[in-house]
C-alpha positions in Angstrom: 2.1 30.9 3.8 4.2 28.9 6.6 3.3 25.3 4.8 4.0 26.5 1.6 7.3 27.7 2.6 8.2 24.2 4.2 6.4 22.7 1.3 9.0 24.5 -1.1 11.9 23.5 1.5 11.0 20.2 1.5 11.1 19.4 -1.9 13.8 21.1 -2.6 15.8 18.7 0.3 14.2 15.9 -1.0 15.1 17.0 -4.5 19.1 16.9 -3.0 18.9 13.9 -1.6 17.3 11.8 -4.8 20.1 13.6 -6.9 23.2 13.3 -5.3 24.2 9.6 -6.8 25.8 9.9 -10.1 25.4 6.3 -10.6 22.5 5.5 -11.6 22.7 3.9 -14.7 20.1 4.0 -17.9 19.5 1.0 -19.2 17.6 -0.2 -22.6 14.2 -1.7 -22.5 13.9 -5.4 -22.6 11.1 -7.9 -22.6 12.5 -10.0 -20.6 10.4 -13.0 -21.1 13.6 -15.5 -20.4 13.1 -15.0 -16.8 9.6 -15.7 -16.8 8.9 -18.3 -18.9 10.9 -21.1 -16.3 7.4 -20.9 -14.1 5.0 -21.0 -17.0 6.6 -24.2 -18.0 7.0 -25.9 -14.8 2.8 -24.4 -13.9 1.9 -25.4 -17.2 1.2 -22.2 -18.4 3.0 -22.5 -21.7 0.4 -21.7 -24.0 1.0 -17.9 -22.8 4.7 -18.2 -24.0 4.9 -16.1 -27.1 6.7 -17.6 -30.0 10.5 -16.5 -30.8 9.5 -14.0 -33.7 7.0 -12.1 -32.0 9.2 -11.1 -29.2 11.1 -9.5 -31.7 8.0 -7.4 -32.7 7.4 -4.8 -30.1 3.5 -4.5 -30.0 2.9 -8.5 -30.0 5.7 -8.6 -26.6 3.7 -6.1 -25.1 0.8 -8.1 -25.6 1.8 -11.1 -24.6 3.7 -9.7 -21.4 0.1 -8.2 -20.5 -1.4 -11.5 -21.0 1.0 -13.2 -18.5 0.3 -10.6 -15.9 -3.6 -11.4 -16.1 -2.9 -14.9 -16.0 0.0 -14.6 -12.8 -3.0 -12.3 -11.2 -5.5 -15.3 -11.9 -3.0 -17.9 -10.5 -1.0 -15.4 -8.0 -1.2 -18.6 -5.4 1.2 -20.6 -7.7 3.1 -18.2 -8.9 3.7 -16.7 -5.2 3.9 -20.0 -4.1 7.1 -22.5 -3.7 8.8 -25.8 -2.7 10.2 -25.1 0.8 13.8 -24.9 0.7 16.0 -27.5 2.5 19.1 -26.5 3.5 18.1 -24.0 5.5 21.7 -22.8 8.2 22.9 -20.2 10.3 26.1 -18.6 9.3 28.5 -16.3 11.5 30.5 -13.6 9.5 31.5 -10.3 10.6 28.8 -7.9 9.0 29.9 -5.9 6.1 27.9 -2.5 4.4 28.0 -3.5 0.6 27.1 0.3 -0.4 25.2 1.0 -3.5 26.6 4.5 -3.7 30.1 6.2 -4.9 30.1 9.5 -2.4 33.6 9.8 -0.6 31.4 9.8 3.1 30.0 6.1 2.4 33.6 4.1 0.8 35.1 6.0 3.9 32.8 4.3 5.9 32.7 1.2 4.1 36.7 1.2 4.4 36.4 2.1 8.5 33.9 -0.7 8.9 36.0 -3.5 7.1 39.5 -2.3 9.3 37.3 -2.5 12.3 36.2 -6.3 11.4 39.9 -6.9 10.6 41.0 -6.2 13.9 38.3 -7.8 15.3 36.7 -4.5 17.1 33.0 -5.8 15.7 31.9 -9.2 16.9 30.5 -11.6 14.0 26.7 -11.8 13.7 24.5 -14.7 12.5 23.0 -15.1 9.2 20.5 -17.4 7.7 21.1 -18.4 4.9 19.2 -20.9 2.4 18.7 -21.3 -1.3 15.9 -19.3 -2.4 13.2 -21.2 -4.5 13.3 -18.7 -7.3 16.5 -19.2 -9.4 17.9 -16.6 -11.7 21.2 -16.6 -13.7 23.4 -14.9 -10.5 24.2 -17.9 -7.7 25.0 -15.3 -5.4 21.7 -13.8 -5.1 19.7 -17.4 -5.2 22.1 -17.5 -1.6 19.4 -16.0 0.3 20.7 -14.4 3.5 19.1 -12.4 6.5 20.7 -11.1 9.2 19.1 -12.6 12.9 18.3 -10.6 15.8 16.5 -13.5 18.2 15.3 -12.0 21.4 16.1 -13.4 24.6 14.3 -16.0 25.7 10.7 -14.6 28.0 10.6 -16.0 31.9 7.0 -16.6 31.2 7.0 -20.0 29.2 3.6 -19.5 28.0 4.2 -16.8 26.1 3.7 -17.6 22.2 7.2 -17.2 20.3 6.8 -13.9 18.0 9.1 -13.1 15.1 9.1 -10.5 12.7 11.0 -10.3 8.9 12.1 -7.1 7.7 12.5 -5.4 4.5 14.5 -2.2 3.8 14.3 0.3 0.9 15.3 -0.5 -2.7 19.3 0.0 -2.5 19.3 -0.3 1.1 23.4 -1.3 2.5 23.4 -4.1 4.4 23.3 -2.0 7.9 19.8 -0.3 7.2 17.2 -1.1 9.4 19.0 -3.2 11.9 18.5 -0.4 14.8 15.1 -1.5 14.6 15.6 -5.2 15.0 17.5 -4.2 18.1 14.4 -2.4 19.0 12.0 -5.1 18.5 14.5 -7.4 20.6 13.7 -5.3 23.5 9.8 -5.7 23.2 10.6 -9.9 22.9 10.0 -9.6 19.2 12.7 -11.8 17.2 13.8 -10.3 14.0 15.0 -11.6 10.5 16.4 -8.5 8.5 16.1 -9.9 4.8 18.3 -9.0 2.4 16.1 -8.1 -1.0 17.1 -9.8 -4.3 20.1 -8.2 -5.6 21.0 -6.5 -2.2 23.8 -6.3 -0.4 25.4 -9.7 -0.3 23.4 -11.2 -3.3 24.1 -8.2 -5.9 26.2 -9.2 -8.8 29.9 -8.1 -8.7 28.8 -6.1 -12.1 26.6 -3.8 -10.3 27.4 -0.8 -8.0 23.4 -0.6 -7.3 20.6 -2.9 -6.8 19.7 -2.3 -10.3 18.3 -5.8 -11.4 15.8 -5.4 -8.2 14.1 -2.8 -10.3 14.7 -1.9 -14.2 13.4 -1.1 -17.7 14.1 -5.3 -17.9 9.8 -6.1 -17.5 10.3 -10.2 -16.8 13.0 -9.7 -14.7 11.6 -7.2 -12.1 8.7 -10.0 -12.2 11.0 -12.3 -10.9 12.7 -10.4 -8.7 9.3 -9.5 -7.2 8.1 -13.3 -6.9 11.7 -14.5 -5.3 11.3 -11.3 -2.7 8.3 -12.8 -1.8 8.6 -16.9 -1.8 12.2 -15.9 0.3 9.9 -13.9 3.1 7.6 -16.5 3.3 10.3 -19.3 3.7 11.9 -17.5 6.1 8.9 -17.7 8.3 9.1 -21.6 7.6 12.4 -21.8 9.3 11.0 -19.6 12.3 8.3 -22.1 12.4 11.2 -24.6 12.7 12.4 -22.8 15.6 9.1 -22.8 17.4 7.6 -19.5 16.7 4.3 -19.0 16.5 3.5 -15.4 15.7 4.2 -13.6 12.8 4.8 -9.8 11.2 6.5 -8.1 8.5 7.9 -4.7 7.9 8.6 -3.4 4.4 9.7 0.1 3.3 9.6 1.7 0.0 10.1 -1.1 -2.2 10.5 -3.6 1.0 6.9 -2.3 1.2 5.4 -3.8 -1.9 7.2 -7.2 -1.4 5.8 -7.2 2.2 2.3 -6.5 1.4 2.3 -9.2 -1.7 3.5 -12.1 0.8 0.9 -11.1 3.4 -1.5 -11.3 1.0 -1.0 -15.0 0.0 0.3 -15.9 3.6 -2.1 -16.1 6.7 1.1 -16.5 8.8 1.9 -12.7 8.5 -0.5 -11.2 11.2 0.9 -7.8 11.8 2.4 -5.8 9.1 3.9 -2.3 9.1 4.4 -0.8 5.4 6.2 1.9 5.7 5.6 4.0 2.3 2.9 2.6 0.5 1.5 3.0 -3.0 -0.6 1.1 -5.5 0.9 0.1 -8.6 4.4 -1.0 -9.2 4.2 1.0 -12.3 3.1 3.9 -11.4 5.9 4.7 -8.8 8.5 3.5 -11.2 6.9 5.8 -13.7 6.5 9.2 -11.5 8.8 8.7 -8.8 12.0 10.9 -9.0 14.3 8.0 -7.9 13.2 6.0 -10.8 13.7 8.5 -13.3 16.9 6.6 -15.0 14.2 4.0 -15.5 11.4 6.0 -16.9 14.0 7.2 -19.5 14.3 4.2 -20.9 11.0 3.7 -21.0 9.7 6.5 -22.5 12.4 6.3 -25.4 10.5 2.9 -26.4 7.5 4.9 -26.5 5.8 3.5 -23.2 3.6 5.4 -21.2 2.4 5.5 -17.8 -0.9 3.5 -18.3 0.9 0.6 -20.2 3.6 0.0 -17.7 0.7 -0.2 -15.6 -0.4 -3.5 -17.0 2.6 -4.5 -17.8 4.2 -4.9 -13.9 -0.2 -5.2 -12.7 1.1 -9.0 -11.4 3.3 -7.4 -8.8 1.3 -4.1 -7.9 -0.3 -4.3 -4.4 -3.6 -2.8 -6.1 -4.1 -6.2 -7.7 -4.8 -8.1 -4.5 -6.4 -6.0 -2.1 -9.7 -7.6 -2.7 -8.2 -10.8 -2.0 -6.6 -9.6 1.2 -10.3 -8.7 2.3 -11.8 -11.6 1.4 -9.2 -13.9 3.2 -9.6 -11.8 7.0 -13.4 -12.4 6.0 -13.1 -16.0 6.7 -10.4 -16.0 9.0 -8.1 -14.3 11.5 -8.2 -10.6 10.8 -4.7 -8.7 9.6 -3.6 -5.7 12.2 -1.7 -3.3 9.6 -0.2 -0.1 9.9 0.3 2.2 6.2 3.0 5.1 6.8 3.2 7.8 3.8 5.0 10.9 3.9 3.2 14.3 2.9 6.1 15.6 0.5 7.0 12.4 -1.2 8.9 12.5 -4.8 9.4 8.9 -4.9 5.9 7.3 -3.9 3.8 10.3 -4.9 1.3 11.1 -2.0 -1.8 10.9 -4.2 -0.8 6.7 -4.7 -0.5 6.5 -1.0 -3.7 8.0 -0.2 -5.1 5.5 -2.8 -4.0 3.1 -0.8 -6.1 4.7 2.3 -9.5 4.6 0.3 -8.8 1.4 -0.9 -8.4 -0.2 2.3 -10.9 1.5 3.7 -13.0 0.5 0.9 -13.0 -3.8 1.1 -12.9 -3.6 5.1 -9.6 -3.6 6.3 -8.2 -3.6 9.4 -5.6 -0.4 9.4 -3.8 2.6 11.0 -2.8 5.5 9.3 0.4 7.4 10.1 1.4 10.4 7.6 5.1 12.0 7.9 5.8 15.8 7.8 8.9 15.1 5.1 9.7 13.5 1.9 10.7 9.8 0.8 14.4 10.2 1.4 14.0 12.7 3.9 12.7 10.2 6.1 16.2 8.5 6.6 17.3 12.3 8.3 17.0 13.8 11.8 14.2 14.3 13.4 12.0 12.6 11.1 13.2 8.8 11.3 12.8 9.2 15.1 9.2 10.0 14.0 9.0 7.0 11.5 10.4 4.4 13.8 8.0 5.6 16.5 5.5 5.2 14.5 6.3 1.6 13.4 7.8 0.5 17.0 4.9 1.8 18.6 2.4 -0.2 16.4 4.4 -3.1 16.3 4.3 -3.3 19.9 0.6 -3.0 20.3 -0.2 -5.5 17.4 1.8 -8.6 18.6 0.5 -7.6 22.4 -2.9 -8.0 21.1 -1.9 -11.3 19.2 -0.4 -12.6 22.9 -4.0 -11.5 24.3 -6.2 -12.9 21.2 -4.2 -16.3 22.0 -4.7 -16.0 25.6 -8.5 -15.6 25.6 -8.8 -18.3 23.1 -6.8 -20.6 25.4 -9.4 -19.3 28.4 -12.4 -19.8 26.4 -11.4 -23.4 25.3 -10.6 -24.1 29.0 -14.0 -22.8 30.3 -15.9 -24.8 27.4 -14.1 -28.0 28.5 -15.1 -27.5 32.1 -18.3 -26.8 31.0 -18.1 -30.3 28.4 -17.1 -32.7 31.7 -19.5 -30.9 33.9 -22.5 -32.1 31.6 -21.1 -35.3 31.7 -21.0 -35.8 35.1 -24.5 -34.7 35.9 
């Protein structure tokens, strides 16, 4: 009786929380096969390119968008993959919230924060910045930019240089998630807080929201998907630049998909926290509550759950979780942590738990951590104290045990070389 009266208060605050921005904005279904079709020609791939007059029949797009996903799954290695960027550059600016919401409470604090730079009562903070490899019509977003947290410097020299990138939620400001970089600072763990495609600083001046992130546009959330992920990996190419050695990434929410899709076709990403996780791209776009401006304009084109499905299978985590397996078969195994939340409306808990039995399924090294709250409910008191003990914690403990793994390699190679000049002596 108890749970099902929390149940019922739960997702009624959960309910509040998803419904109180009045700007979410419906917007037609498109194909979208423009923003696609610059990687099929560069990979080669152009036989896959529909013709102009069937895009304009409905049933042959659909098609053809399906085939494309099947062939991205095939070749996900090129079409996750990139030409490292060069102009790679640290940039100080004060920081600034960019909100994606209208409510009086966030411009107020918007305005607060911007008189407080002003008079220069908030010191600047670095930035990288670097063009990402994945172009799309909006310079500002190709300016890739994440915020750096680098920890101080360790008095043991020996110890390897870890580093972490982090992803927020879908519509995240620009401030969300930084407490945690502080955190990981504290534990020696550096921290690049990513801004997503079409957050913050790179979304359009047209858009109050992160709209173009996610939308009833198929081939552009494709791209927005691949550059999230080629931008994560090249930020660990300029960590590698500053001599770090050990890697992790945190995503949530939508932060989570991107994370798990660049671990999967990087080996640099070690330890990796996803904090709300699900299976298919579109099946959380199609039941989640957040999303429902999108499923609108989906079903009025006459989609349904099970073709979105295909249509978005390229970027859905469910698509690579064999390959994930197979890779920590053969090489150094993944330490990963998979947070859901019991009274989700936005990654419905029967996709996270899918996620459970699928990892348990092809092997996979994992931890389980299940919140007593919602999606959105997670941002409130008491229950982000729970979630950021839950991914602090684990974080902790998974690049310790990277420090140690390196250690007792380093140990074993030294006792085998002893053991090598030994033999030759006798």
């Amino acid at each position: 009786m108890l749970r099902e009266s929390y149940a019922r208060w739960m997702y009624r605050w959960e309910t509040r929380l998803t419904t109180r921005d009045e700007n979410r904005v419906v917007r037609p279904l498109e194909w979208g096969f423009d923003w696609i079709e610059p990687f099929l020609q560069a990979n080669g791939f152009q036989a896959v390119i529909p013709a102009p007059e069937s895009v304009r029949d409905d049933a042959a797009a659909e098609a053809a968008i399906v085939r494309i996903n099947q062939l991205l799954i095939r070749h996900s290695d090129k079409f996750f993959g990139y030409e490292r960027p060069t102009d790679f550059r640290l940039e100080e600016r004060h920081p600034e919230l960019f909100p994606t919401n209208v409510r009086p409470e966030t411009l107020a604090q918007d305005a607060a924060i911007k008189q407080q730079a002003a008079e220069g009562k908030i010191p600047r903070a670095q930035f990288l910045r670097f063009t990402s490899p994945e172009r799309t019509p909006y310079p500002e977003n190709d300016l890739v930019n994440a915020r750096w947290y680098p920890a101080p410097e360790h008095k043991d020299r020996t110890r390897p240089r870890q580093a972490i990138v982090v992803l927020p939620q879908w519509n995240a400001d620009a401030f969300s998630h930084n407490a945690l970089c502080a955190i990981f600072n504290r534990m020696g763990i550096s921290a690049l807080r990513l801004s997503k495609p079409y957050h913050d600083i790179r979304r359009p001046s047209e858009l109050e929201r992160s709209d173009y992130a996610v939308s009833a546009n198929i081939g552009r959330t494709i791209s927005a998907c691949r550059q999230a992920v080629v931008d994560i990996r090249c930020c660990l190419d300029w960590l590698e630049e500053q001599g770090y050695e050990q890697f992790g990434v945190l995503g949530t929410s939508l932060g989570s998909c991107y994370a798990f899709l660049a671990s999967a076709h990087d080996k640099r990403l070690r330890v990796n926290a996803f904090n709300h996780a699900s299976t298919s791209f579109g099946d959380v776009v199609w039941a989640g509550q957040s999303t429902r401006h999108i499923r609108q304009a989906l079903e009025e084109a006459s989609l349904t759950q099970p073709r979105l499905r295909e249509l978005w299978s390229a970027i859905s985590p469910v698509s690579y979780y064999d390959r994930v397996a197979s890779a920590e078969a053969g090489g150094p195994q993944k330490r990963t942590l998979v947070v859901y939340a019991e009274y989700d409306l936005t990654f419905p808990r029967e996709y996270s738990l899918q996620v459970l039995e699928a990892f348990q399924r092809v092997g996979l090294n994992f931890e389980p951590r299940v919140l007593p709250c919602g999606h959105y409910t997670t941002g409130e008191t008491p229950y982000k104290y729970i979630d950021g003990w839950y991914m602090g914690s684990f974080v902790y403990r998974a690049f310790k045990a990277l420090r140690q793994e390196k250690a007792a390699a380093a140990l074993s190679a030294s006792v085998a070389d002893v053991a090598e000049e030994e033999a030759l002596t006798r």
